[in-house]
N, CA, C and O atoms as a MOPAC input file, in Angstrom:
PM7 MOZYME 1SCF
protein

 N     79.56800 1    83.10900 1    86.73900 1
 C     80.85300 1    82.43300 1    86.81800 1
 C     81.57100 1    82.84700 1    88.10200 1
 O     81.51900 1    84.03000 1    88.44000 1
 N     82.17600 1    82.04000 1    88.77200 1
 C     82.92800 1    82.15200 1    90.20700 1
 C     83.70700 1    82.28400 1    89.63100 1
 O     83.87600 1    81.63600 1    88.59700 1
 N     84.94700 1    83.67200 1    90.29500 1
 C     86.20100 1    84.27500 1    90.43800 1
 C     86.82800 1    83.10500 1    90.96200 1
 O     86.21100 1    82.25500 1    91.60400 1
 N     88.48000 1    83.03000 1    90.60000 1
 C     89.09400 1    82.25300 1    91.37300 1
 C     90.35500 1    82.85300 1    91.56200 1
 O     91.18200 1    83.36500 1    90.80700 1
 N     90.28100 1    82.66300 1    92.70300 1
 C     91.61500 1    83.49300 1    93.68000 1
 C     93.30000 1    82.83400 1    93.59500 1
 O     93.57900 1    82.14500 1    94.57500 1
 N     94.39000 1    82.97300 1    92.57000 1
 C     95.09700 1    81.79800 1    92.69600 1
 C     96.47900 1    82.51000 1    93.84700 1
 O     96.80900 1    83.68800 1    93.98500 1
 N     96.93200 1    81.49900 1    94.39400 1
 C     98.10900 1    82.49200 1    94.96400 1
 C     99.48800 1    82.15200 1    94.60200 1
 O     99.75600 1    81.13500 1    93.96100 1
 N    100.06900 1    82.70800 1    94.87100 1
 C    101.69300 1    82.47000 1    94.48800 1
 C    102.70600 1    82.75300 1    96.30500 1
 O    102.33100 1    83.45300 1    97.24600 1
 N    103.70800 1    82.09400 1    96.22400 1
 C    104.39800 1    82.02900 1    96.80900 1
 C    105.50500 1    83.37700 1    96.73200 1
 O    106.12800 1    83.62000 1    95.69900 1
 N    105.62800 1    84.11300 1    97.85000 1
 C    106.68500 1    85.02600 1    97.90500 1
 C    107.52900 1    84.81400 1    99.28900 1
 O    107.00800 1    84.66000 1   100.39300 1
 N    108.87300 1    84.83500 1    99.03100 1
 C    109.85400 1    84.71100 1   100.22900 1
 C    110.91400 1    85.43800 1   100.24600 1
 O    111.64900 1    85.69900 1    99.29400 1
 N    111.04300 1    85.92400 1   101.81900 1
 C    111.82000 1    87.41600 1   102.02600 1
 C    113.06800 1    86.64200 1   103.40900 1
 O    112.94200 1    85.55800 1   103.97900 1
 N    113.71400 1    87.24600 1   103.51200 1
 C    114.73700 1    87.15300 1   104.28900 1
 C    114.59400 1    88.20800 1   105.54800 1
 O    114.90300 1    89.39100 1   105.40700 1
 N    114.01800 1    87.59000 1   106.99100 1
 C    114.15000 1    88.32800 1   107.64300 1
 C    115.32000 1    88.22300 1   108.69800 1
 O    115.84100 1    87.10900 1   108.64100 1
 N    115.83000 1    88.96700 1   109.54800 1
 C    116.45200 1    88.88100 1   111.05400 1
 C    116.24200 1    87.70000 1   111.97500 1
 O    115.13900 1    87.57500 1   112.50500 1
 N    116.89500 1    87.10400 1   112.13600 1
 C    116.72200 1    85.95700 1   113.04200 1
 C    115.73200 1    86.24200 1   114.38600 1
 O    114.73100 1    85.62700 1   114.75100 1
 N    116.45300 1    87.49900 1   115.01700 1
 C    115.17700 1    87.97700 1   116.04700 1
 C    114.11400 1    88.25500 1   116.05200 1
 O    113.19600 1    88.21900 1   116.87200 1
 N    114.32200 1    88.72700 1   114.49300 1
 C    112.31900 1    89.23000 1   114.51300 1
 C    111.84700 1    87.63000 1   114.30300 1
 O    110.88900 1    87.39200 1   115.03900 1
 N    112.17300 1    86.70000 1   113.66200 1
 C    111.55600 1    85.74700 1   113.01800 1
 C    111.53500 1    84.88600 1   114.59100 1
 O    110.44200 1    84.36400 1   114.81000 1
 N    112.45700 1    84.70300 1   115.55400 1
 C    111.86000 1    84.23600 1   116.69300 1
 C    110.65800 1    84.99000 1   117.38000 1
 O    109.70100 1    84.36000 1   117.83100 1
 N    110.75500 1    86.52700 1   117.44900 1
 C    109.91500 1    87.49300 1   118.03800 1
 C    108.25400 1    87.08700 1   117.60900 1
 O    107.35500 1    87.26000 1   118.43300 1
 N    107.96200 1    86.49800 1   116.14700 1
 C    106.82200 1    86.59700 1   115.43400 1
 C    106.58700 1    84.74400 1   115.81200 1
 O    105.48800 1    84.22500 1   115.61600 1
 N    107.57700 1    84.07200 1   116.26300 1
 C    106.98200 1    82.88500 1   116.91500 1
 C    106.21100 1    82.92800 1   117.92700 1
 O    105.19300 1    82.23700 1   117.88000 1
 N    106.44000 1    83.62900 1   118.95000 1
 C    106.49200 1    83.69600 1   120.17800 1
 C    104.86400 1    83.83800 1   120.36500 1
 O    104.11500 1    83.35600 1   121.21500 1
 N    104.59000 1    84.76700 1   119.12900 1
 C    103.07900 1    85.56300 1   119.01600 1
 C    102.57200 1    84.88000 1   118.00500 1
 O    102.26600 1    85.33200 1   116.90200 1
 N    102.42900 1    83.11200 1   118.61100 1
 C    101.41400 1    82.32700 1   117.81500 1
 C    100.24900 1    82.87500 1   117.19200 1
 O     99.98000 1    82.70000 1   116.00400 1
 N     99.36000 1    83.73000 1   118.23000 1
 C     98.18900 1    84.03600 1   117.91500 1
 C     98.18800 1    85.37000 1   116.49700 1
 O     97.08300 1    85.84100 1   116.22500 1
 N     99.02400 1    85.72100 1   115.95100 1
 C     98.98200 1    86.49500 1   115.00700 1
 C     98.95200 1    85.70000 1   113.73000 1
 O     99.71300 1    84.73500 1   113.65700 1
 N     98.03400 1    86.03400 1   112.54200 1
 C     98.14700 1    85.49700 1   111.77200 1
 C     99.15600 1    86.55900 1   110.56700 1
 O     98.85400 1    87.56100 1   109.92000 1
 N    100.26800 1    85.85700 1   110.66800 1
 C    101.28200 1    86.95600 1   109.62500 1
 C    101.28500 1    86.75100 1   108.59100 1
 O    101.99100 1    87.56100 1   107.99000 1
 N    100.79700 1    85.97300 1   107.92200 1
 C    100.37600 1    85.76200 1   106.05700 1
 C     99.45700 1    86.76600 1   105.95000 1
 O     99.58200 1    87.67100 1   105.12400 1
 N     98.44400 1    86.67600 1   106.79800 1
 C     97.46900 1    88.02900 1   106.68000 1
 C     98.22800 1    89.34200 1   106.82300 1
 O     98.74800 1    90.02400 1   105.94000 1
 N     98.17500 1    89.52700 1   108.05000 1
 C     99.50300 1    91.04600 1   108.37800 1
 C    100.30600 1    91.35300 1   107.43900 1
 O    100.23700 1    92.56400 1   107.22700 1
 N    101.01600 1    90.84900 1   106.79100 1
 C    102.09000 1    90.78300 1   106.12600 1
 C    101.45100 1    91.18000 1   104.31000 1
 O    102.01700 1    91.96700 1   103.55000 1
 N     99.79700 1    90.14900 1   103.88600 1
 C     99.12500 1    90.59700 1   102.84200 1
 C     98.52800 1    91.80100 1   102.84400 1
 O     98.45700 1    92.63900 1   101.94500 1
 N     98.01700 1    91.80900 1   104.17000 1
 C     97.59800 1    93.02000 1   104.13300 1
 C     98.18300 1    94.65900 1   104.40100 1
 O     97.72200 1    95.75800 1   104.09600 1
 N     99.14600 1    94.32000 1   104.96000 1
 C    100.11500 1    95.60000 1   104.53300 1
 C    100.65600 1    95.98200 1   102.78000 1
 O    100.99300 1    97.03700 1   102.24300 1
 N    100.54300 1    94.68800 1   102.31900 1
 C    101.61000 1    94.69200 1   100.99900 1
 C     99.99600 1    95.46900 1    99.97400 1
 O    100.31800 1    96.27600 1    99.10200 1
 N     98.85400 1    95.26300 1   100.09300 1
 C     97.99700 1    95.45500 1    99.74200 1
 C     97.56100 1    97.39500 1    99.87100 1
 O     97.33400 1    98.22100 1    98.98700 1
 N     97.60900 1    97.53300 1   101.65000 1
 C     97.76200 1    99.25600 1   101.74900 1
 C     98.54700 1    99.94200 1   101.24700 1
 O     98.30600 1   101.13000 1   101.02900 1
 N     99.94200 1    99.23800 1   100.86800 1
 C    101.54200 1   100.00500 1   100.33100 1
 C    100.81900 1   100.38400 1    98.85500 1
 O    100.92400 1   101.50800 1    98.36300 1
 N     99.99100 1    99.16900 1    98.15500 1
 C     99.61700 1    99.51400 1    96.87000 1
 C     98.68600 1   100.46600 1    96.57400 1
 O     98.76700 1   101.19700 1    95.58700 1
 N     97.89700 1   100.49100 1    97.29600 1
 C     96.53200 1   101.42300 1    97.23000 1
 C     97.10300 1   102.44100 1    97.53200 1
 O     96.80000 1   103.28200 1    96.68600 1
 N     98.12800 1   103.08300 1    98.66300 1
 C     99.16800 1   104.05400 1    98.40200 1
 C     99.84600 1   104.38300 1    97.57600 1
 O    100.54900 1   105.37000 1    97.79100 1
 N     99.91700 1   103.80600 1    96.47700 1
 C    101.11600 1   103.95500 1    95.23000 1
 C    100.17100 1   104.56900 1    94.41900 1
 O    100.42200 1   105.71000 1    94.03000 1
 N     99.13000 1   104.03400 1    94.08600 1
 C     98.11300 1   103.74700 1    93.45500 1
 C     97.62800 1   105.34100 1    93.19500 1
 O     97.86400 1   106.03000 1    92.20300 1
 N     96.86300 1   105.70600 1    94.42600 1
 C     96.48500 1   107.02300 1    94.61600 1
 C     97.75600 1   107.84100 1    94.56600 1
 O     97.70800 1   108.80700 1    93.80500 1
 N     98.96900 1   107.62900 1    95.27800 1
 C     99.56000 1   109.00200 1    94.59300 1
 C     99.93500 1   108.68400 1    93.51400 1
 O    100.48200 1   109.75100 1    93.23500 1
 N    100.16300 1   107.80100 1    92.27300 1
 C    100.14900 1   108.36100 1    91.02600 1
 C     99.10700 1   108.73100 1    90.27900 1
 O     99.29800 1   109.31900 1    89.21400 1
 N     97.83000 1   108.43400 1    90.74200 1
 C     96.80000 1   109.56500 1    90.22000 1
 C     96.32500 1   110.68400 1    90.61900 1
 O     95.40600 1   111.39700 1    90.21600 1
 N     97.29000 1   110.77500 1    91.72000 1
 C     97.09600 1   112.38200 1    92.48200 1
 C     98.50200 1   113.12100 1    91.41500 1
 O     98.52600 1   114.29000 1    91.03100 1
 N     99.38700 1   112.24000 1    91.16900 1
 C    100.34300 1   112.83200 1    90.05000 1
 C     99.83300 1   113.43500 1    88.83700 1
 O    100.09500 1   114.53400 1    88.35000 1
 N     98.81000 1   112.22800 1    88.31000 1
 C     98.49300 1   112.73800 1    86.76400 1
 C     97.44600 1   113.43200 1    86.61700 1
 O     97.07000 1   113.69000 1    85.47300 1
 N     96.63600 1   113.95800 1    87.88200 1
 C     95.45600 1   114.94700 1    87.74600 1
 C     96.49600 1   116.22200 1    88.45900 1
 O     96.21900 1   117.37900 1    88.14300 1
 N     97.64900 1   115.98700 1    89.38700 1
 C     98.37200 1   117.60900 1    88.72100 1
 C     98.73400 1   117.77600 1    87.88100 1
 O     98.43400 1   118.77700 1    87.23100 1
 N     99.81900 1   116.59300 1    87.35500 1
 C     99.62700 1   116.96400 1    85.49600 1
 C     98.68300 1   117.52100 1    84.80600 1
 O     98.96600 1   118.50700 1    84.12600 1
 N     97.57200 1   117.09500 1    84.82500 1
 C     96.25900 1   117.11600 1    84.26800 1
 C     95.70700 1   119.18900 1    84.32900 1
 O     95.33700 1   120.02300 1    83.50300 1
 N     95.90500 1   119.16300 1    85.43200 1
 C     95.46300 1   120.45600 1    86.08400 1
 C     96.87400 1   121.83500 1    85.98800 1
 O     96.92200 1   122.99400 1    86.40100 1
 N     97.67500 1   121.11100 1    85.36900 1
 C     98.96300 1   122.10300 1    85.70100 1
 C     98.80300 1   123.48800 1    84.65700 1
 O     99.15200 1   124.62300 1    84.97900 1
 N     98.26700 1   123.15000 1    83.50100 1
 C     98.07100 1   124.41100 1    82.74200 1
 C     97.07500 1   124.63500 1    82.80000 1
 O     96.61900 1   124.58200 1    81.65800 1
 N     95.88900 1   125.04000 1    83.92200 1
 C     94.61100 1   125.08700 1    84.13700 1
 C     94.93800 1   126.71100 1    85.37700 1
 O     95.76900 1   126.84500 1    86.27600 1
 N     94.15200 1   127.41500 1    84.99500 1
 C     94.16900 1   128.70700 1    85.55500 1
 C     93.17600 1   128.56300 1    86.50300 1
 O     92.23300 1   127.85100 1    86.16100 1
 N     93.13100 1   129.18000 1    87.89200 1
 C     92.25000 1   129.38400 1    88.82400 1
 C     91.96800 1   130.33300 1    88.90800 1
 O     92.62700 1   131.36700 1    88.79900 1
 N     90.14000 1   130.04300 1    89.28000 1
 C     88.99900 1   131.24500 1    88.75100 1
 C     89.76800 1   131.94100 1    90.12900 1
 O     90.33300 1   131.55100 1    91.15200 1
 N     89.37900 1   133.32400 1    89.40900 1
 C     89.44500 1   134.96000 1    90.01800 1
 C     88.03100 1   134.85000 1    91.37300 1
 O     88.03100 1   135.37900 1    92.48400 1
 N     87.02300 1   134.02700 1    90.77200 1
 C     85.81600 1   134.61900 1    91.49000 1
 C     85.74400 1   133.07300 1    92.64300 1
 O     86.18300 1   131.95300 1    92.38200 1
 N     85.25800 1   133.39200 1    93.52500 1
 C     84.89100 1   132.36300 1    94.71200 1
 C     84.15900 1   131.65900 1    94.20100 1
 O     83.40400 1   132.12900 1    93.35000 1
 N     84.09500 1   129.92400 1    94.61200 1
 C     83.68700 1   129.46100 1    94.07300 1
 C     82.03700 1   129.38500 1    94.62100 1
 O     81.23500 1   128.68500 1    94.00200 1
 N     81.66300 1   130.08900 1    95.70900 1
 C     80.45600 1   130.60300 1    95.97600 1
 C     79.73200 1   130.97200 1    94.90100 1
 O     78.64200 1   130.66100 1    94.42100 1
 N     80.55200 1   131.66400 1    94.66100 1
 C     79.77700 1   132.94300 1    93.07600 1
 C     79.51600 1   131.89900 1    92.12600 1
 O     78.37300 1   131.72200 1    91.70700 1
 N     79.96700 1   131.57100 1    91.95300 1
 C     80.32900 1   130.41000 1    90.59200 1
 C     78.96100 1   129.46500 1    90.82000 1
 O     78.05100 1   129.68000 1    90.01900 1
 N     78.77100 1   128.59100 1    91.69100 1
 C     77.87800 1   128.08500 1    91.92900 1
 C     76.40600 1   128.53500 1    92.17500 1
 O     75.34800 1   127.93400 1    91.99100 1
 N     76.63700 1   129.60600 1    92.58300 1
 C     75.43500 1   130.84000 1    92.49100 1
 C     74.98400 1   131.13000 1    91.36100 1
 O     73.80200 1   130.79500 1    91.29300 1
 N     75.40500 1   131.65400 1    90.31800 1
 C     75.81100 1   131.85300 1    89.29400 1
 C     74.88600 1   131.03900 1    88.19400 1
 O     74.10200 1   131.52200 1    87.37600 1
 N     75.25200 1   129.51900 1    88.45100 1
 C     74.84000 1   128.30500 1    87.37200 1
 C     73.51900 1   127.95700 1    87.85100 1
 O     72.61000 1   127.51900 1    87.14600 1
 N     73.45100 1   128.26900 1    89.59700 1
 C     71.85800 1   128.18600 1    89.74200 1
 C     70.99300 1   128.68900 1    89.27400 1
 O     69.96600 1   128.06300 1    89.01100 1
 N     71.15300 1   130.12300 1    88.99600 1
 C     70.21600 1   131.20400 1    88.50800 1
 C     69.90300 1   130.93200 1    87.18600 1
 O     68.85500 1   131.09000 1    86.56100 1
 N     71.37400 1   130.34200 1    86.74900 1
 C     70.97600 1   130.52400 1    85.03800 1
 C     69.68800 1   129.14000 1    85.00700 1
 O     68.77500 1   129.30700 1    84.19800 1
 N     69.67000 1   128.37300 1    85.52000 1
 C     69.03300 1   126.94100 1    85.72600 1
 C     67.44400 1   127.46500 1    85.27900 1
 O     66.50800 1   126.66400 1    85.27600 1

């Protein structure tokens, strides 16, 4: 089954200057620029709230005494 991509319309209010400034520079495609920033902002949100809930996650978690050299040393031998 083919995915289908639907889009929606979003509209922002910019500065009169920038909005002449972004004429000027026909050759930019700013639906793209503009998606694709709104897209990095998310994948930024994204990761730090699961960089949030694995410190949550980790907050009552004690750190080993021994290097984690040893440690890995350690689980080989027993192997």
């Amino acid at each position: 089954m083919c995915k289908r991509w639907f889009s929606e319309a979003l509209s922002i209010r910019i500065r009169r200057d920038v909005k002449r400034r972004m004429r000027e520079l026909r050759d930019v495609d700013w639906r793209r620029e503009i998606e694709g920033f709104i897209e990095m902002k998310i994948r930024e949100r994204e990761l730090l709230k699961a960089l949030g809930m694995i410190d949550a996650a980790l907050s009552g978690v004690q750190a080993s005494k021994e290097a984690a050299w040893q440690t890995v040393r350690e689980f080989r031998e027993k192997r």
